[in-house]
C-alpha positions as CSV (number, residue, x, y, z in Angstrom):
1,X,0.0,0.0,0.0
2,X,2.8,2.2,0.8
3,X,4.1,1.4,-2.8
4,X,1.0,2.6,-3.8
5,X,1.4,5.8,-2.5
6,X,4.3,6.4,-3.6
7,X,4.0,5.5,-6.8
8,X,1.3,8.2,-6.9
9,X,3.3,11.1,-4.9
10,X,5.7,10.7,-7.9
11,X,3.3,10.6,-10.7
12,X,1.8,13.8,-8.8
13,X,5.0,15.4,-8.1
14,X,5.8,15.1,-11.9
15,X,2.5,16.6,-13.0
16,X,3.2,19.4,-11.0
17,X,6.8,20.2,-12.0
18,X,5.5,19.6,-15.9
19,X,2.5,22.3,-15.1
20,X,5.1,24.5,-13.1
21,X,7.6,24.6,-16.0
22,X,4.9,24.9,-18.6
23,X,3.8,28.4,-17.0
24,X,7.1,29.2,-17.0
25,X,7.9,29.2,-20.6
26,X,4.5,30.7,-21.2
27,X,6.0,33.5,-19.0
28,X,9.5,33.7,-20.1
29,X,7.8,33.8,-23.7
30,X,5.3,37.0,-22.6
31,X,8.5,38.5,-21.5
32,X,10.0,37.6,-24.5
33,X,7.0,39.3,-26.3
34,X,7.0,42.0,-24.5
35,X,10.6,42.8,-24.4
36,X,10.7,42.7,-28.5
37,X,7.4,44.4,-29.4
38,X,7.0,47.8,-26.9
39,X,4.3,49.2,-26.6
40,X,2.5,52.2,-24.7
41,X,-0.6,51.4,-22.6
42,X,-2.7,54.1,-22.0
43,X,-6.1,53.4,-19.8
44,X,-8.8,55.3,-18.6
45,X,-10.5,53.6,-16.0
46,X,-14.0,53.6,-14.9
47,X,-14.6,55.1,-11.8
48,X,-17.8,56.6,-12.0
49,X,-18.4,60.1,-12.3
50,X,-14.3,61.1,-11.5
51,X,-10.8,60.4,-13.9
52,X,-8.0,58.0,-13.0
53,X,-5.6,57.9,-16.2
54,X,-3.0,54.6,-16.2
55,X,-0.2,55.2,-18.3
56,X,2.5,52.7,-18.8
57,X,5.8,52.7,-21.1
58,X,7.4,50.2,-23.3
59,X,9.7,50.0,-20.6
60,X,7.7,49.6,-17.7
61,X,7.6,53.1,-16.1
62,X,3.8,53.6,-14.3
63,X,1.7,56.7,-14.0
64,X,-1.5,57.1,-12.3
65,X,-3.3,60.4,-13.2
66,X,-5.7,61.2,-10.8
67,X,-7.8,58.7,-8.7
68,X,-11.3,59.2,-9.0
69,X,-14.0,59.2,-6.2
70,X,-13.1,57.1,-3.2
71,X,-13.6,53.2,-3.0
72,X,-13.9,53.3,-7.3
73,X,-9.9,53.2,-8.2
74,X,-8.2,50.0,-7.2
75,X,-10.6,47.4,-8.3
76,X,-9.7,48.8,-12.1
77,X,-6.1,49.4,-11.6
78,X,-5.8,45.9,-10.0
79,X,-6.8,44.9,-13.6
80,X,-4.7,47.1,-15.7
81,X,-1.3,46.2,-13.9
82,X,0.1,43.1,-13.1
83,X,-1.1,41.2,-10.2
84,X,2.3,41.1,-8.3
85,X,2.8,44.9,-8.9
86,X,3.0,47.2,-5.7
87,X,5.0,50.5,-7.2
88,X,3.8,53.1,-9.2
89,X,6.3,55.9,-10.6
90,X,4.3,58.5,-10.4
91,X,1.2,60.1,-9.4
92,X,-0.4,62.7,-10.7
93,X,-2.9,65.2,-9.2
94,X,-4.6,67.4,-12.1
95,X,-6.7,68.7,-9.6
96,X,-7.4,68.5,-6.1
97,X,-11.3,68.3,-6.5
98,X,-13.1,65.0,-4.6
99,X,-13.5,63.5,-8.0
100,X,-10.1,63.6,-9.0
101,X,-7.9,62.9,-5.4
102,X,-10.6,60.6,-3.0
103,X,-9.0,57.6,-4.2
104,X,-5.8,58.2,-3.7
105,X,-5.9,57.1,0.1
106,X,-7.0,53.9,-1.3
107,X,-4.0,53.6,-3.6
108,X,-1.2,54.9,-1.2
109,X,-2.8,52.4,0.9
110,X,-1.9,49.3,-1.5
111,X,0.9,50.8,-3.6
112,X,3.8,52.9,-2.8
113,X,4.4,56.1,-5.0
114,X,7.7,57.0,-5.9
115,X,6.9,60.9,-6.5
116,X,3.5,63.4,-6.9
117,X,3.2,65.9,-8.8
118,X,0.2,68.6,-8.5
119,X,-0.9,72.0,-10.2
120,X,-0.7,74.3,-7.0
121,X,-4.1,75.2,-6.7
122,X,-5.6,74.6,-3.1
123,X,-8.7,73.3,-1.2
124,X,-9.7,72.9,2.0
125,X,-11.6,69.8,2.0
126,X,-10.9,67.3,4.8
127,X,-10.1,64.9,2.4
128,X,-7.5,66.6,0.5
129,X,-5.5,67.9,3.8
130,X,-5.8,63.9,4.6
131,X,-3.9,63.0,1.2
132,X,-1.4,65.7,1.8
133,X,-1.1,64.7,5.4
134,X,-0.2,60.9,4.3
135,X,1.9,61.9,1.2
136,X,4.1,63.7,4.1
137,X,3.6,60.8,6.8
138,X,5.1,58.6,3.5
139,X,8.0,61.0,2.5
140,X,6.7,61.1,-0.9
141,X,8.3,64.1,-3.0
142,X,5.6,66.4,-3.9
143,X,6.7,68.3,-7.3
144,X,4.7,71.4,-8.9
145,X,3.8,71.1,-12.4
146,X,5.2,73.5,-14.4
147,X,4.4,74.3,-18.6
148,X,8.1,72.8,-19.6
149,X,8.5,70.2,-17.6
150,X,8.9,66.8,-19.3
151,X,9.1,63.1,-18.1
152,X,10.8,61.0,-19.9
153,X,8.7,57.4,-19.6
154,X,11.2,55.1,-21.5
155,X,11.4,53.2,-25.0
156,X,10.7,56.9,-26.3
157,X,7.6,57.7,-24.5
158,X,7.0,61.6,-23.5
159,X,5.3,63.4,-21.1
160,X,5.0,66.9,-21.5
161,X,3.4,69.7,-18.9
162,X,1.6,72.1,-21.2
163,X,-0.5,74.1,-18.5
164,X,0.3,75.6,-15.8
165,X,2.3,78.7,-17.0
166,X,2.2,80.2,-13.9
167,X,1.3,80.0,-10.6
168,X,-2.4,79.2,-10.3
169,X,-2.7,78.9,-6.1
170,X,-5.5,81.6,-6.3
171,X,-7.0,80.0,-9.5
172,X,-10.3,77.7,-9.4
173,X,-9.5,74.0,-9.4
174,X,-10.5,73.3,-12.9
175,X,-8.8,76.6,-14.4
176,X,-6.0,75.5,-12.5
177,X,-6.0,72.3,-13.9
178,X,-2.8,69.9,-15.1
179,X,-3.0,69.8,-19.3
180,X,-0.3,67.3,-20.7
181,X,0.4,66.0,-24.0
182,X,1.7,62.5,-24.2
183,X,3.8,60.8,-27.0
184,X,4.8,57.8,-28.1
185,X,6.1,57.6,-32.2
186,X,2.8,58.7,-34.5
187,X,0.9,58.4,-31.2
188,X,-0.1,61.6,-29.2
189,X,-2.6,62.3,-26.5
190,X,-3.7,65.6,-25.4
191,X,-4.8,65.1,-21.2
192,X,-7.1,67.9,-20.8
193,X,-8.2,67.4,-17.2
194,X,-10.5,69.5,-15.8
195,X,-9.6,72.6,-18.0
196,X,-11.9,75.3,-18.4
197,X,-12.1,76.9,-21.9
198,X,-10.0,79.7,-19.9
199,X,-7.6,77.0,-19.6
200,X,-7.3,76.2,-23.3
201,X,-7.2,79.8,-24.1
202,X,-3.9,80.5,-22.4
203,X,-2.8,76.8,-24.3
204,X,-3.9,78.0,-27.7
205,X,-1.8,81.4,-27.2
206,X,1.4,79.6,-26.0
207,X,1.1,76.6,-28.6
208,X,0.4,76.5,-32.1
209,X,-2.5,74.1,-34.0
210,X,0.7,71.5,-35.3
211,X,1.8,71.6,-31.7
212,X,-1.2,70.6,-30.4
213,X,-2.9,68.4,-32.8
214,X,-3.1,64.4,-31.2
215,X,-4.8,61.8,-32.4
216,X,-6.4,61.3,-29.0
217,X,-8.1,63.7,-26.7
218,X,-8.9,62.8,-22.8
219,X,-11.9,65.6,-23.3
220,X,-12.3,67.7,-20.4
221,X,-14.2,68.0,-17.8
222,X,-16.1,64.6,-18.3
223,X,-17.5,66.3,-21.5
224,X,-19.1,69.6,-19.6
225,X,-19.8,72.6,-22.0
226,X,-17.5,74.9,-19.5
227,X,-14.4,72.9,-21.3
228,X,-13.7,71.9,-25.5
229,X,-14.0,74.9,-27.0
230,X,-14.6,74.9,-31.0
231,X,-10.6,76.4,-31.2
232,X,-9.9,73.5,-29.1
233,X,-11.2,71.2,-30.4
234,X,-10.1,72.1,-34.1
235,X,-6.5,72.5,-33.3
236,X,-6.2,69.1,-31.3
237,X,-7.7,67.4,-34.3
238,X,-8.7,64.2,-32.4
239,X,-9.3,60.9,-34.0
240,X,-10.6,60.0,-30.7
241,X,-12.2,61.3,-28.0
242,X,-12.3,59.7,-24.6
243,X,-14.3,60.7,-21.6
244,X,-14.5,59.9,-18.5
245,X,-18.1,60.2,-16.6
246,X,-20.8,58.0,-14.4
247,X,-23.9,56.8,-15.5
248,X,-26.6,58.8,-15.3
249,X,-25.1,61.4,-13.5
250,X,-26.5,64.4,-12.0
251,X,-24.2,67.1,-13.8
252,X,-25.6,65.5,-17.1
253,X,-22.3,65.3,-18.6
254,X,-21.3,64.9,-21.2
255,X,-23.5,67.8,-22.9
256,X,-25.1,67.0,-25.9
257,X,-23.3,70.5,-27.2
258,X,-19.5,68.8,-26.2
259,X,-20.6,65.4,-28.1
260,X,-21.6,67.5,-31.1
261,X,-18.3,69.2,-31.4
262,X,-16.7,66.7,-31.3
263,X,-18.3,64.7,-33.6
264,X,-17.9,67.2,-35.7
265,X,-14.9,67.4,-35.8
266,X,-14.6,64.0,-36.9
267,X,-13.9,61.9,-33.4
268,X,-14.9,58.8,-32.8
269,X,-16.3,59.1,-29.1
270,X,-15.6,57.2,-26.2
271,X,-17.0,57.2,-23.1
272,X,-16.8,55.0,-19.3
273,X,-20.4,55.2,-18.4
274,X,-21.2,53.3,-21.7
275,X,-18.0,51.0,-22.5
276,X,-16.3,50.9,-19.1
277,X,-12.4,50.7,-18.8
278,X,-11.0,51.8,-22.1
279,X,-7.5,50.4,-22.6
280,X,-5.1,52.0,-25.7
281,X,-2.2,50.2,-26.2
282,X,0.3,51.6,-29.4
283,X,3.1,50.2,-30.7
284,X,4.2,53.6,-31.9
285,X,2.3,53.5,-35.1
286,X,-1.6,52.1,-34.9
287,X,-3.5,52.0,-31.6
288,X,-5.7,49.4,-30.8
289,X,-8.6,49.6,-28.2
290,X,-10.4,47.8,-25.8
291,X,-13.2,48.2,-23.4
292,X,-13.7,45.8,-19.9
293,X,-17.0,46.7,-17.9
């Protein structure tokens, strides 16, 4: 009987080191994959009426833009990064409205940060002195974005600060608001945040239409008709047009108006409360999307 047993540890054993190693190639050959076609991914995750932005590089560099509402973020971003991942580069805080910073408690919580960045313009909510207090209990550098600045993802993947020029502490939250323009090869993405259309104003007079024009435009403002202005929208040029918003939400975003526009200006339109996550990933030349509920 003992024989028996034995016999069937080994035959067990041996299944198991055959599955083990099996799942190893399979990873070794992902990595393999991975390693010899790069590629930029570029989500917007659904969080209900807020924005969380993931960005990731062909070589591996991690940026969270914004965190939505509380309790909404890390179920998506759980999804869009590897399971075993605990480390993101960089945060980002466009703004420091409820619907853009409640869920970075939850993240700092999960993952450690290795820098933020923010626009400089202030509230006084309870929940934003709470983020500041634990990016200081953390020793997390906090940078201010500046029009200028530029990150350097990796495997030739920009981010450029295009907004603020200047310093915007007294400013409203959304005319305050982070703009960036991220590249990768033919691929460019225009990160509106919350601008206002006094926002892309200021942007139109410091850049011109060739500088700005992206086949890819995070609309802002969840769509709202106080952001995408017709001079806007025609110098950015989007193929695409991604937004951000809850179902059935109470601000009614995004405005029929905003959807028009952009229509009009030849965008395809995509949009969270109807698709959920919408993941971009480039390989520097074509982008291909897809959408997880």
């Amino acid at each position: 009987m003992f024989e028996k047993i034995k016999r069937h540890s080994k035959k067990y054993g041996l299944a198991v080191l055959v599955v083990s190693l099996s799942f190893f190639a399979v990873f070794v050959f992902y990595l393999d994959w991975q390693y010899s076609h790069p590629r930029l991914t570029f989500v917007m995750l659904d969080v209900g009426q807020g924005d969380a932005l993931f960005i990731e590089s062909p070589t591996g560099t991690q940026i969270l833009i914004d965190a939505g509402p509380p309790r909404k973020v890390l179920s998506p971003l759980s999804r869009a990064m590897s399971p075993f991942d605990r480390s993101l580069d960089v945060a980002i805080i466009t703004n420091p409205d409820q619907d853009h910073i409640g869920g970075f408690l939850d993240v700092l919580s999960v993952y450690k940060v290795g820098k933020f960045l923010e626009s400089g313009t202030l509230n006084d909510s309870k929940s934003y002195q709470n983020l500041r207090e634990e990016i200081k209990n953390k020793n997390i550098p906090m940078i201010l974005a500046e029009r200028g600045m530029r990150l350097h993802l990796g495997g030739g993947a920009i981010l450029d600060i295009l907004f603020p020029d200047r310093n915007v502490s007294s400013w409203t939250a959304n005319d305050g608001s982070i703009v960036a323009r991220l590249d990768y090869g033919d691929t460019s993405i225009i990160l509106a945040g919350d601008s206002t259309i006094k926002t892309e104003k200021i942007i139109l007079e410091n850049y011109s239409s060739s500088e700005l024009e992206s086949k890819i435009l995070k609309v802002g403002h969840h769509g709202s008709r106080t952001s995408s202005s017709d001079a806007f929208v025609r110098a950015v040029s989007p193929v695409y047009a991604l937004i951000s918003n809850g179902r059935e939400n109470k601000y009614g975003h995004p405005h029929s108006e905003i959807l028009d526009a952009l229509s009009s200006a030849g965008a395809e339109i995509f949009r969270t409360d109807l698709l959920g996550t919408i993941v971009m990933k480039s390989d520097g030349q074509d982008v291909k999307f897809s959408f997880h509920k």
